[in-house]
C-alpha positions as CSV (number, residue, x, y, z in Angstrom):
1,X,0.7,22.6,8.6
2,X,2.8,20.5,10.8
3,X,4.1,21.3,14.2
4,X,7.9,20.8,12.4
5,X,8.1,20.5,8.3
6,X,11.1,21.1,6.0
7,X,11.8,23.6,3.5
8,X,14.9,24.8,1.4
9,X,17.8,26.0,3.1
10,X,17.6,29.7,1.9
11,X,14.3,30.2,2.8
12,X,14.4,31.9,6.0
13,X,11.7,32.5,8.8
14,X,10.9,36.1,7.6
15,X,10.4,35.1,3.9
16,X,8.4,32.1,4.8
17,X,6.1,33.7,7.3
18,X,5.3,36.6,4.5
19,X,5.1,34.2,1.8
20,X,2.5,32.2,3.8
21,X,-0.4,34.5,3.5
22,X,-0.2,33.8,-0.2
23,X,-0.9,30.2,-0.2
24,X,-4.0,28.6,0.3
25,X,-4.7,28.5,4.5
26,X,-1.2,29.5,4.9
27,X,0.3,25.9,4.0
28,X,3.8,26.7,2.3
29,X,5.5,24.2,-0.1
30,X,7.1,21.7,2.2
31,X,9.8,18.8,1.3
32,X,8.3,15.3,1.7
33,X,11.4,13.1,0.6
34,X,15.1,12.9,-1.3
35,X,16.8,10.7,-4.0
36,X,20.4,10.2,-3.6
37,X,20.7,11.6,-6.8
38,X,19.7,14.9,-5.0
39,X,16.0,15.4,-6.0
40,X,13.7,16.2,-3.7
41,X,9.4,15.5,-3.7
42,X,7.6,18.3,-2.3
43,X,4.4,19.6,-1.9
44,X,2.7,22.9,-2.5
45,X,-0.8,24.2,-2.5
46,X,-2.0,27.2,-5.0
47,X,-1.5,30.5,-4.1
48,X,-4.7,32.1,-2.9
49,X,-4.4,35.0,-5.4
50,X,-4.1,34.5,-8.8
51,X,-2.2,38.3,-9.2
52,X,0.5,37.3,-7.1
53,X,0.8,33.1,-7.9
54,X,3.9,33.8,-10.2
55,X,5.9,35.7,-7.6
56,X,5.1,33.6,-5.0
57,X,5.8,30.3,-7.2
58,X,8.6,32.0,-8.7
59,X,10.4,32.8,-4.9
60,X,9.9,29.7,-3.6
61,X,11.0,27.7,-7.1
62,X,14.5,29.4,-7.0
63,X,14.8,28.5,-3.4
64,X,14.4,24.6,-4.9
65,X,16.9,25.3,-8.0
66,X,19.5,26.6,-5.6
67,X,19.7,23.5,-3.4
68,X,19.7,21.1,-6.4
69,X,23.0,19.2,-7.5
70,X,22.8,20.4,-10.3
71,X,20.5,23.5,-10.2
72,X,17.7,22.0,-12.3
73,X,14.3,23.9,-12.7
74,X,11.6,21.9,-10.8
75,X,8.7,20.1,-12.4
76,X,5.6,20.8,-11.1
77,X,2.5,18.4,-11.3
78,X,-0.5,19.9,-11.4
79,X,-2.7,16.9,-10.3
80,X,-6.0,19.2,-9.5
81,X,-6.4,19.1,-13.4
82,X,-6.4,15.4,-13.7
83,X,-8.0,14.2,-10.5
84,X,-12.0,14.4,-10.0
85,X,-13.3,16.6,-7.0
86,X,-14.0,14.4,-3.8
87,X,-17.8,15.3,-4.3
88,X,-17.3,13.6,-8.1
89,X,-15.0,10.7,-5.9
90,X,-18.1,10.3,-3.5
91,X,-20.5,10.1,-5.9
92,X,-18.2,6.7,-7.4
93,X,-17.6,5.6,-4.1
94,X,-21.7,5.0,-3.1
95,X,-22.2,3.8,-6.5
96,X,-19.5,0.6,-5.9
97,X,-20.8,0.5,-2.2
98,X,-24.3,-0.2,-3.8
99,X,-22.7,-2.9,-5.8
100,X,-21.0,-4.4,-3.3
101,X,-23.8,-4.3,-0.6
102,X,-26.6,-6.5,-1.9
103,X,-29.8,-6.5,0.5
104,X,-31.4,-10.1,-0.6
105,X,-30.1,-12.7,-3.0
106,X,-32.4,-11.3,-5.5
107,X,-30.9,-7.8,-5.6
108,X,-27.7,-9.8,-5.6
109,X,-28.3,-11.5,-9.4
110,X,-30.1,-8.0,-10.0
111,X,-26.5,-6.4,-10.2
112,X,-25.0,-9.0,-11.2
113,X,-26.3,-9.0,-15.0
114,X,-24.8,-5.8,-15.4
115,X,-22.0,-5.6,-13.2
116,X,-19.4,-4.6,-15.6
117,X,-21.5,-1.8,-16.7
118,X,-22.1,-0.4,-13.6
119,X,-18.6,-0.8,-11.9
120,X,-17.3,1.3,-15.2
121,X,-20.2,3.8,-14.4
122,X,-18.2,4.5,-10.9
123,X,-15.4,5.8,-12.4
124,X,-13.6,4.0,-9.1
125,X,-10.7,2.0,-11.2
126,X,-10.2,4.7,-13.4
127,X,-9.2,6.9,-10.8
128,X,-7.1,4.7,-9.3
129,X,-5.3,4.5,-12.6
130,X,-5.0,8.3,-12.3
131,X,-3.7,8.8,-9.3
132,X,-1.3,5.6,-10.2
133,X,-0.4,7.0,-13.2
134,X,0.5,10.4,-11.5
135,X,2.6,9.1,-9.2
136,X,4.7,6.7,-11.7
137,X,5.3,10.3,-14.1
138,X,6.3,12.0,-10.7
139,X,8.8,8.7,-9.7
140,X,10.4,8.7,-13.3
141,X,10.8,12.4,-13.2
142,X,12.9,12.5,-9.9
143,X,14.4,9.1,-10.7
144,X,15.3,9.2,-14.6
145,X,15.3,12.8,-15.3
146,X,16.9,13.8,-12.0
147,X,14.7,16.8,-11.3
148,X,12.8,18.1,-8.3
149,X,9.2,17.2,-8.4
150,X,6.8,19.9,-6.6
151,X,3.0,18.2,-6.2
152,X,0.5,20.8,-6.5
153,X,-3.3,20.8,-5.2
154,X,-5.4,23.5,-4.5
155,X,-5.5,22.3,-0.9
156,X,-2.8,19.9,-0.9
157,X,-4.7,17.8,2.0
158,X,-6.4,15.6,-0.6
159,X,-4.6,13.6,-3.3
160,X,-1.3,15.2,-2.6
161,X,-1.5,12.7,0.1
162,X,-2.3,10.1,-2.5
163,X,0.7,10.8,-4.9
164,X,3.2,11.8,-2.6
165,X,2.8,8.6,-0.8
166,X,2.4,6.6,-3.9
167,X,5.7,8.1,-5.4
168,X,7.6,7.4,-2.4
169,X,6.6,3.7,-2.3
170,X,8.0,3.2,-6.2
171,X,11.3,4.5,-4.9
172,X,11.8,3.7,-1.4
173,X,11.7,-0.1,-0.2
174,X,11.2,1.2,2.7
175,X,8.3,2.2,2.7
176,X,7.2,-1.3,1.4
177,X,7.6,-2.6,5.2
178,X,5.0,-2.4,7.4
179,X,7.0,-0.2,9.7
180,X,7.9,2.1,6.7
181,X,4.7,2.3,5.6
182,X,3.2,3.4,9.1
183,X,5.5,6.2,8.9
184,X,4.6,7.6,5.9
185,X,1.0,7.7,6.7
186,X,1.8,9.3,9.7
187,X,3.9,11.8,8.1
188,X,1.9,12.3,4.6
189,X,-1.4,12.0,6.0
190,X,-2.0,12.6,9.7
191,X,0.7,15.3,10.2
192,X,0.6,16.7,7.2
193,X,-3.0,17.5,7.6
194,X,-5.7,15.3,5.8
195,X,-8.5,16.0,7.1
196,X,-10.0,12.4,8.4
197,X,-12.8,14.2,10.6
198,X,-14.7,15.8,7.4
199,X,-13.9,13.3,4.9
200,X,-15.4,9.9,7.2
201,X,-17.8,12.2,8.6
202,X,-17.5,10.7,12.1
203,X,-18.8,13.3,14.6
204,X,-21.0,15.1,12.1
205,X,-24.2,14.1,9.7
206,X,-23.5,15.0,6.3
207,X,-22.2,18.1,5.4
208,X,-20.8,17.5,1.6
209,X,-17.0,16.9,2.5
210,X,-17.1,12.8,2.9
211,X,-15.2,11.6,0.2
212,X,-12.8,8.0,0.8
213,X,-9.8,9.6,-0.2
214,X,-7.8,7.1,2.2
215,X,-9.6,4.4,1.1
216,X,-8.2,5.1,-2.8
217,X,-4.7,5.6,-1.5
218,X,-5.1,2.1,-0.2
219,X,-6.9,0.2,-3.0
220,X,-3.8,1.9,-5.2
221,X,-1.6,0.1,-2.8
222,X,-3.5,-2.8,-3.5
223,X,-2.8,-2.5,-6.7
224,X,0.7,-2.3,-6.4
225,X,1.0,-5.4,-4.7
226,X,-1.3,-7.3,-6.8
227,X,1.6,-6.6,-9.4
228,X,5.1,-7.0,-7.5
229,X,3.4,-9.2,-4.7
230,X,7.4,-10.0,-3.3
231,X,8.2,-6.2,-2.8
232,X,5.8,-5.6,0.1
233,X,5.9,-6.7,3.5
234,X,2.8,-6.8,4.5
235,X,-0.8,-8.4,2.2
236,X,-3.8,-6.7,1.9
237,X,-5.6,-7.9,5.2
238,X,-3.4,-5.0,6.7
239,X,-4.6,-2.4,4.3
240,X,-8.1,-3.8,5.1
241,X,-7.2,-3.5,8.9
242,X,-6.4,-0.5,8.3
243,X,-9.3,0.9,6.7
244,X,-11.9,-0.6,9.3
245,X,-9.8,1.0,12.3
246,X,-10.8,4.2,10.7
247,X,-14.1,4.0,10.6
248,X,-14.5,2.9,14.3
249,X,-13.7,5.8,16.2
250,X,-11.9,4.9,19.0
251,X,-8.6,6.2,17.7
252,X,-6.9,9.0,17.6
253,X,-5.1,8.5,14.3
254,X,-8.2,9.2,11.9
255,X,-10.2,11.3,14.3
256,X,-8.5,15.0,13.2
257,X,-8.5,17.3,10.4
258,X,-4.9,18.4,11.7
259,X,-2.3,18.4,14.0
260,X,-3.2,21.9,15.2
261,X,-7.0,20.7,15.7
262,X,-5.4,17.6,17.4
263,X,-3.8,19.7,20.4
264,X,-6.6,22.7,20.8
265,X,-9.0,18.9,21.4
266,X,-7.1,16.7,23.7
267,X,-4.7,19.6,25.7
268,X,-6.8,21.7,28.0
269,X,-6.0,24.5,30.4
270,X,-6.9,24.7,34.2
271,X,-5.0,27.5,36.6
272,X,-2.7,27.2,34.2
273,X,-1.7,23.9,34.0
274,X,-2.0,22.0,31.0
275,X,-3.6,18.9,31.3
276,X,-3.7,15.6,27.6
277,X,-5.5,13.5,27.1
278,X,-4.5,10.3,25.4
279,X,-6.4,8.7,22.8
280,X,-5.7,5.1,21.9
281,X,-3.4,4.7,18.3
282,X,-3.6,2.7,15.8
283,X,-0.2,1.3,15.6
284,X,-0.8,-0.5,18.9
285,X,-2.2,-3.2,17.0
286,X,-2.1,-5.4,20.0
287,X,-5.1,-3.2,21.5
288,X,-7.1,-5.1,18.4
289,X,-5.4,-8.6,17.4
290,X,-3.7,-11.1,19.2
291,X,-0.1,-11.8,17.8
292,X,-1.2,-14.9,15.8
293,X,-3.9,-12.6,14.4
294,X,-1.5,-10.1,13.1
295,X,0.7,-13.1,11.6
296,X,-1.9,-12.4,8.5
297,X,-0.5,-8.6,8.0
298,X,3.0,-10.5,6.9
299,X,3.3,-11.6,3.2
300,X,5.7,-14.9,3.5
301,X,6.6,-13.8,-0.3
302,X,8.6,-11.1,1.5
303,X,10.1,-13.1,3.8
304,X,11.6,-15.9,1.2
305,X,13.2,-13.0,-0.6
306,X,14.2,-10.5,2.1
307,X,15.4,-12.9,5.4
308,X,16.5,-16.2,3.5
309,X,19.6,-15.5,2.3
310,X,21.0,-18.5,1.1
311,X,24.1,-17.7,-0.3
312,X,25.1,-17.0,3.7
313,X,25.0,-20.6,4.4
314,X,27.7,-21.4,0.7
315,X,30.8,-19.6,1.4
316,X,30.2,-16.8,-1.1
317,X,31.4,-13.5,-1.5
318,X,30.3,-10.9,1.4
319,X,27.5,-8.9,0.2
320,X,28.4,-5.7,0.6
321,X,24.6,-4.2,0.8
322,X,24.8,-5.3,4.3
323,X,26.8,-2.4,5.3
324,X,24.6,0.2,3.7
325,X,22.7,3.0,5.3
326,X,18.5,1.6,5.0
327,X,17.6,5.3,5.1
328,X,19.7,6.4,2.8
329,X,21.5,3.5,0.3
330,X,18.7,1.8,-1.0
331,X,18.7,-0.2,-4.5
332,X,18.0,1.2,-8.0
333,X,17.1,-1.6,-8.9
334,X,13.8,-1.1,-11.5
335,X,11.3,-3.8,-11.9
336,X,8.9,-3.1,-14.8
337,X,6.9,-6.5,-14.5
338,X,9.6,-7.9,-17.2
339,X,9.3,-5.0,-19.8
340,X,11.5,-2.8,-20.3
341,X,10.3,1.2,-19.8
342,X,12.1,4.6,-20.8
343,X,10.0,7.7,-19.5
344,X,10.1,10.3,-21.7
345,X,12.5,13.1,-20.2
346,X,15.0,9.9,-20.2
347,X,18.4,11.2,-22.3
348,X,21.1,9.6,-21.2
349,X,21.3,6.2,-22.1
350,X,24.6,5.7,-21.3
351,X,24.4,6.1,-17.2
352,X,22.5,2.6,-17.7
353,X,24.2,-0.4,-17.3
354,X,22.1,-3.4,-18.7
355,X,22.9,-7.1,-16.6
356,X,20.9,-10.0,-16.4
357,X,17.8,-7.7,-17.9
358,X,17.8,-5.5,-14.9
359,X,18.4,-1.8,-15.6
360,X,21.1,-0.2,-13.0
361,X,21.8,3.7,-12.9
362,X,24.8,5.7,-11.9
363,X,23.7,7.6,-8.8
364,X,26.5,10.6,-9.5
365,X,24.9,11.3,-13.6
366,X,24.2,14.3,-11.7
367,X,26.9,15.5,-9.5
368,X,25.4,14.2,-6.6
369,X,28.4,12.7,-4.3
370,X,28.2,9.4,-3.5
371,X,29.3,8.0,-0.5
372,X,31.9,5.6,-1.7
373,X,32.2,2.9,-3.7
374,X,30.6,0.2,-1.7
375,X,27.1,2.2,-1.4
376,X,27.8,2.1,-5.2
377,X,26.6,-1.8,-4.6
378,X,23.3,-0.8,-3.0
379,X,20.8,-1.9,-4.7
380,X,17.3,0.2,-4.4
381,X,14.3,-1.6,-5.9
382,X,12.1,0.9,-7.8
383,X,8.6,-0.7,-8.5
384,X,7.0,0.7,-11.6
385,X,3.5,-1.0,-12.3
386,X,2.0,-1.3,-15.8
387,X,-1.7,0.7,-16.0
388,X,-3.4,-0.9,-18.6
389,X,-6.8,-1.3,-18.3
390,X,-6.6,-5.2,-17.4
391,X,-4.0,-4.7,-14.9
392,X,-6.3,-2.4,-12.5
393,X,-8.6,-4.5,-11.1
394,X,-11.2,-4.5,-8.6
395,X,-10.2,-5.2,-4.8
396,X,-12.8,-8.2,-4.4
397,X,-11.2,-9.4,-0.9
398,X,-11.9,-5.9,1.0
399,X,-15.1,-5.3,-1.2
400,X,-17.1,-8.6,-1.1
401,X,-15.6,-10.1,1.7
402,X,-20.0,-9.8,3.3
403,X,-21.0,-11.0,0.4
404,X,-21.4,-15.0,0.6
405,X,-22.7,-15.6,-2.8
406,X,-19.5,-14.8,-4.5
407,X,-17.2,-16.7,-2.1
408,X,-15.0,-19.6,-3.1
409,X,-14.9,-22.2,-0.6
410,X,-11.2,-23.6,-0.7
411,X,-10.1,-20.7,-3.3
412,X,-9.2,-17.3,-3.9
413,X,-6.1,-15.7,-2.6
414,X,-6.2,-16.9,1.0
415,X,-5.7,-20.5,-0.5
416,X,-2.6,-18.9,-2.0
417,X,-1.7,-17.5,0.3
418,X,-1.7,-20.2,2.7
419,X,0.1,-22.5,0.6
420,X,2.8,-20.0,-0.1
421,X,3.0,-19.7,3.9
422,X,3.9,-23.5,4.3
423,X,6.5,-23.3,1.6
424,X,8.0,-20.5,3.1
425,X,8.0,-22.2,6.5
426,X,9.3,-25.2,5.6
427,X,12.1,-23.5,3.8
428,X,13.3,-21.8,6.8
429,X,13.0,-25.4,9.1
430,X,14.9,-26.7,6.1
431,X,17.8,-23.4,6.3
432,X,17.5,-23.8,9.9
433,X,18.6,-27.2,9.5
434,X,21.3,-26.5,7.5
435,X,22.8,-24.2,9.7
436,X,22.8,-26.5,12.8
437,X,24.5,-29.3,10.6
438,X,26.9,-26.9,9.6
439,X,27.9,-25.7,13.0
440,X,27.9,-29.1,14.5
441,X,30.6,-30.2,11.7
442,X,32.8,-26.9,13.1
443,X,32.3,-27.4,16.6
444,X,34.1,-30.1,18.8
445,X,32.0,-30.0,21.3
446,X,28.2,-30.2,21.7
447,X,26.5,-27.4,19.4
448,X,24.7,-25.4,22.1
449,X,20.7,-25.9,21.7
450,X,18.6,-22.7,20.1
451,X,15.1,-22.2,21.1
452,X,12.6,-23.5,19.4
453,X,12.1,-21.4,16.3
454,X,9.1,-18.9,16.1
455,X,7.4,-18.4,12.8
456,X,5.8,-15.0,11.9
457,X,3.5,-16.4,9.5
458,X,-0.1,-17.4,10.3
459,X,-0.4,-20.6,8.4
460,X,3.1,-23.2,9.1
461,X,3.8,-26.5,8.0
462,X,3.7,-27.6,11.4
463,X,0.7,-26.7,12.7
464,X,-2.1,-27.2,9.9
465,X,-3.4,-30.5,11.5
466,X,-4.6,-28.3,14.3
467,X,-6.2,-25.6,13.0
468,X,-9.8,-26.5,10.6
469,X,-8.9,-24.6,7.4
470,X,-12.0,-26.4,5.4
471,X,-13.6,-23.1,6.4
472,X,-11.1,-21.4,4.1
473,X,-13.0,-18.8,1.6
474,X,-12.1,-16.6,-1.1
475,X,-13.4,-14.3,2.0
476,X,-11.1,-15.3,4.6
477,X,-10.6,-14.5,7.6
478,X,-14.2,-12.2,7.3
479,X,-16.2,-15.1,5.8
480,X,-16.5,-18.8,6.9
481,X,-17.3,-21.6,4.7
482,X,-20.5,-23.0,6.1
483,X,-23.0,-20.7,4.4
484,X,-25.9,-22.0,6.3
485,X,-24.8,-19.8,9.1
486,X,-25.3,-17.2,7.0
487,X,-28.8,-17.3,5.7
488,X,-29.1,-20.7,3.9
489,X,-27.7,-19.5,1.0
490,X,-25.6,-21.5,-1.0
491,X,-25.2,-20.2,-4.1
492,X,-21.2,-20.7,-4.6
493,X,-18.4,-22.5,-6.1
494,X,-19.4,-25.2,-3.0
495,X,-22.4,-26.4,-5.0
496,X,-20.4,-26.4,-8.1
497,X,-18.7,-30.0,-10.1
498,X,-15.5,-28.2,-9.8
499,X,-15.1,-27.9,-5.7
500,X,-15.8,-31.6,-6.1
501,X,-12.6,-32.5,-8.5
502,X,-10.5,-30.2,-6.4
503,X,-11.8,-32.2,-3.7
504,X,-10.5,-35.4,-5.4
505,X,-14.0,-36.8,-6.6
506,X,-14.5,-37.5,-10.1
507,X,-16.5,-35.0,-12.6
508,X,-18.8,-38.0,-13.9
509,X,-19.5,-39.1,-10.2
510,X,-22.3,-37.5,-8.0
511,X,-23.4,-37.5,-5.0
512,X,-26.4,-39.9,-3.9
513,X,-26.1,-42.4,-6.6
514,X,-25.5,-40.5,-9.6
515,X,-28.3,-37.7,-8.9
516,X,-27.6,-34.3,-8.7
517,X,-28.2,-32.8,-5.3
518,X,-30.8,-30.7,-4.3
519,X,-29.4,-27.7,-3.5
520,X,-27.0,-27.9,-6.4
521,X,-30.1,-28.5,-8.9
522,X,-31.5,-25.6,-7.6
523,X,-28.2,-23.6,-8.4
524,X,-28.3,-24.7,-11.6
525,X,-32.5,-23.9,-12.4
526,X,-31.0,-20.3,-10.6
527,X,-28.4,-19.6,-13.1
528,X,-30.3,-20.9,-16.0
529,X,-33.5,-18.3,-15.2
C-alpha cells in the first residue's frame, strides 16, 4: 500500500486496520479519483478468504453508499474474469516480440506471409481491446449512470493499474497533459504498488512473474490517441520514451515492487542515523534529452486547439472557462469519434442538452452541488474510443521502428507529423503578428519589443532549411533513411515507383534512360518469388 491513500470518511483507523487482514496482502479498497457529479473510482483487491469476502465487501461497500450524493450502491468490476493472467500476457508478448524482431531478411519475408495470422495468434490487440473496453464501461458508469465504480483484481497491482488509469484519462483532460499524465503513473502505478522489479525482471533471471503489463497500458494509450489525436498533449515518441527508460535501469521510477520495498532499499541505518540514497527519476527528462529533443514529446495538434485561442484577438464574449478550477471544473464535453453513444445504465434523457451535435450533461442530475453558475460553463472533454476490431491496430512506430525493411522513406506519421508542426508554427508567427499590429494601432507610442518567440515544437517553419529531413522515415527519430548503413538492405518504399512521384518524377520515367535500376529490379524478382 502507499505511504498516504484515501478511503471513505467513516472508515476509521480501527476498522480499517482489522479489515485489512482480510484482503489480499493487506491492501484495503482505496479511492483513486472523483466526478463532480460525486462518484468516486476505487480500487479493491479480493478478500483472502472466501468465508468472510461478503462481510468484508459488504462493510466497506456501505462505507462508499454513505458518502455518495445520492447514496447509490457501487458497481463493482470484476476485471480478473475478463483479463488473461500475466503468464497468458507473456506468452502474447514473446510471440509479437518474435514478429517484430527479424534476425536476417530472410526470416523477415518468412513472417511476413503470414503476418496477420500470427499477430491474431498473440492475442496482443485483443487484450488491448479488453482492458479498453473495461475502462470505457467503468467511465460511462461513473459518468452516465452516476454511480461509484470499485475495480477489483485479485491483486490489484496488475490491470487495476491499467483500468484505473485508462478510466481516468476518458474523463479527466488532465490527465491528457504530459504533466497530468506523469502524475497518474506516479500515483496509479509506482505508489500504488505495481510491481516493476518482478514484472521487467531487471535484477533477477526468470522467475515466471515478467509480464509487460506497463507496456499494454501504454500501447492502449496509443490507441487512444490514434483515435482523438487533438486531446493529448503529448505523441507517442513519449510513450516510447517512456517505455525504453524502464528497461534501462538507472532509475528509480521502475526499479521497485513498492513504496515500502523503495525505502527498506535506498534508507539505511548507521548509530542511528538514517542515511538515502537518491536514485535518478525519470521525470528529469533533461538527464536523457536535450530540450529540442524533447520538442518531439509535444503533439502541435494540441497546441492549435488548447493555446491559440483566436477569438481573444476578435472582441468576443469572455470565456468564462478561464476562471474555472483545472482540478476540479473540467468539460463534459463527450466526443464519440462523431457517433452518437448511450451506455446502457443511461435513463435520463432529459439531463442532456443536444447543441451543435455535442452531448452536454447537468452536473447536479444527482444532487451533487455545483459550484455556481459559471463552473456550469466548464466544459470537460470525455474521450470515448470506438473498439471495433479495425479501430485497434498495431503500434508499428514503437514495434518496427529496428526493422528497416518496412520503413517508409519520406512517410508514415513522422511526415505528418512534421507537416502538422509547420502549420501549427506558422499559425502562431501569423497570431503573433496579429497581436503586435493590434497593439501598435492602440498604443501612441512605440509598442515595446517582445523577445523573439520560442516554439515548443521540434519541426518550425523557420528552421527546416537547416535541418536534413530527407532522412525522414516511417521510423523516425530511431531509423534514418540511408539503409546502406544498415546492412545494404533496401527493400522499402525507396526503391518503389511511388517514392519517385512523391518526389515529383513521373511514373513512366526511370532512372538511367528508361531501365529499371538495379537494386529496384531486384525488389521486384524478391517480391515476385
Amino acid at each position: 500500500m502507499p505511504e498516504f491513500f484515501v478511503v471513505p470518511d467513516p472508515c476509521s483507523d480501527y476498522e480499517l486496520k482489522k479489515a485489512s487482514t482480510n484482503f489480499e496482502d493487506c491492501r484495503v479498497p482505496f479511492w483513486c479519483w472523483s466526478h463532480r457529479n460525486g462518484s468516486m473510482l476505487m480500487r479493491m483487491t479480493a478478500p483472502s478468504d472466501s468465508i468472510i469476502e461478503n462481510e468484508s465487501e459488504k462493510w466497506f461497500l456501505d462505507s462508499v453508499i454513505h458518502i455518495h450524493p445520492s447514496k447509490v450502491h457501487p458497481d463493482i468490476i470484476d476485471i480478473g474474469k475478463e483479463c488473461p493472467s500475466i503468464q497468458e500476457l507473456q506468452s502474447g508478448y514473446l510471440k509479437l516480440q518474435s514478429m517484430c524482431m527479424p534476425e536476417n531478411i530472410k526470416d523477415f519475408w518468412t513472417t511476413d506471409e503470414k503476418w496477420y495470422s500470427t499477430l491474431d495468434s498473440t492475442k496482443w490487440l485483443q487484450t488491448i481491446g479488453t482492458c479498453l473496453s473495461l475502462a470505457k464501461e467503468a467511465a460511462d458508469r461513473i459518468y452516465i449512470a452516476e454511480k461509484t465504480v470499485i475495480i477489483k483484481e485479485s491483486q490489484g497491482r496488475d490491470y487495476s493499474c491499467v483500468v484505473a488509469s485508462l478510466s481516468q484519462i476518458m474523463l479527466d483532460s488532465h490527465y491528457r497533459s504530459q504533466l497530468g499524465f506523469q502524475s497518474l503513473l506516479q500515483k496509479e502505478w509506482i505508489v500504488a504498488g505495481h510491481p516493476f522489479l518482478d514484472r521487467c525482471g531487471h535484477c533477477v533471471p526468470s522467475s515466471g512473474t515478467e509480464s509487460p503489463i506497463f507496456l499494454l497500458f501504454l500501447d492502449c494509450v496509443h490507441q487512444l490517441i490514434e483515435q482523438f489525436p487533438s486531446a493529448f498533449e503529448f505523441t507517442d515518441t513519449f510513450l516510447i520514451a517512456l517505455w525504453d527508460s524502464m528497461h534501462s535501469g538507472i532509475f528509480g521510477t521502475f526499479l521497485f515492487n513498492s513504496e515500502r520495498h523503495r525505502m527498506r532499499t535506498c534508507v539505511s541505518s548507521s548509530k542511528g542515523q538514517y542515511q538515502t540514497t537518491q536514485l535518478a527519476t525519470v521525470w528529469a527528462w533533461t538527464l536523457q534529452f536535450t530540450k529540442d529533443d524533447q520538442a518531439l514529446f509535444t503533439n502541435p495538434l494540441y497546441i492549435a486547439k488548447s493555446e491559440l485561442k483566436y477569438n481573444d484577438l476578435l472582441d468576443d464574449e469572455p470565456d468564462y472557462r478561464q476562471g474555472c478550477n483545472a482540478g476540479i471544473y473540467r468539460s463534459i464535453r463527450r466526443l464519440n469519434n462523431g457517433k452518437s453513444y448511450i451506455g446502457s445504465d443511461f435513463k435520463e434523457m432529459d439531463s442532456w442538452t443536444f447543441n451543435g451535435g455535442k452531448r452536454r450533461k447537468n452536473p447536479n442530475v444527482n444532487g451533487a452541488n455545483s459550484a455556481s453558475s459559471v463552473f456550469a460553463n466548464c466544459e470537460e472533454e470525455i474521450i470515448i474510443p470506438l473498439l471495433q476490431t479495425p479501430t485497434i491496430t498495431l503500434w508499428n512506430h514503437c514495434y518496427l521502428r529496428w526493422v528497416p525493411s518496412v520503413h517508409t522513406v519520406g512517410g508514415g506519421s513522422p511526415a505528418i507529423y512534421q507537416q502538422q508542426c509547420r502549420l501549427v508554427d506558422e499559425i502562431q508567427q501569423l497570431r503573433e503578428t496579429l497581436e503586435n499590429l493590434k497593439v501598435s494601432k492602440e498604443s501612441v507610442a512605440a509598442p515595446p519589443t517582445k523577445p523573439k518567440r520560442k516554439s515548443r515544437l521540434f519541426f518550425t517553419s523557420q528552421d527546416d532549411l537547416k535541418r536534413n529531413h530527407e532522412a525522414l522515415t516511417s521510423a523516425f527519430p530511431y531509423s534514418i533513411s540511408d539503409l546502406e548503413f544498415l546492412g545494404g538492405d533496401r527493400r522499402s518504399f525507396l526503391a518503389t515507383p511511388l517514392a519517385r512521384f512523391l518526389g515529383g518524377q513521373s511514373l513512366l520515367e526511370q532512372e538511367g534512360g528508361g531501365e529499371i535500376p538495379e537494386s529496384d529490379a531486384e525488389t521486384v524478382e524478391e517480391l515476385e518469388m
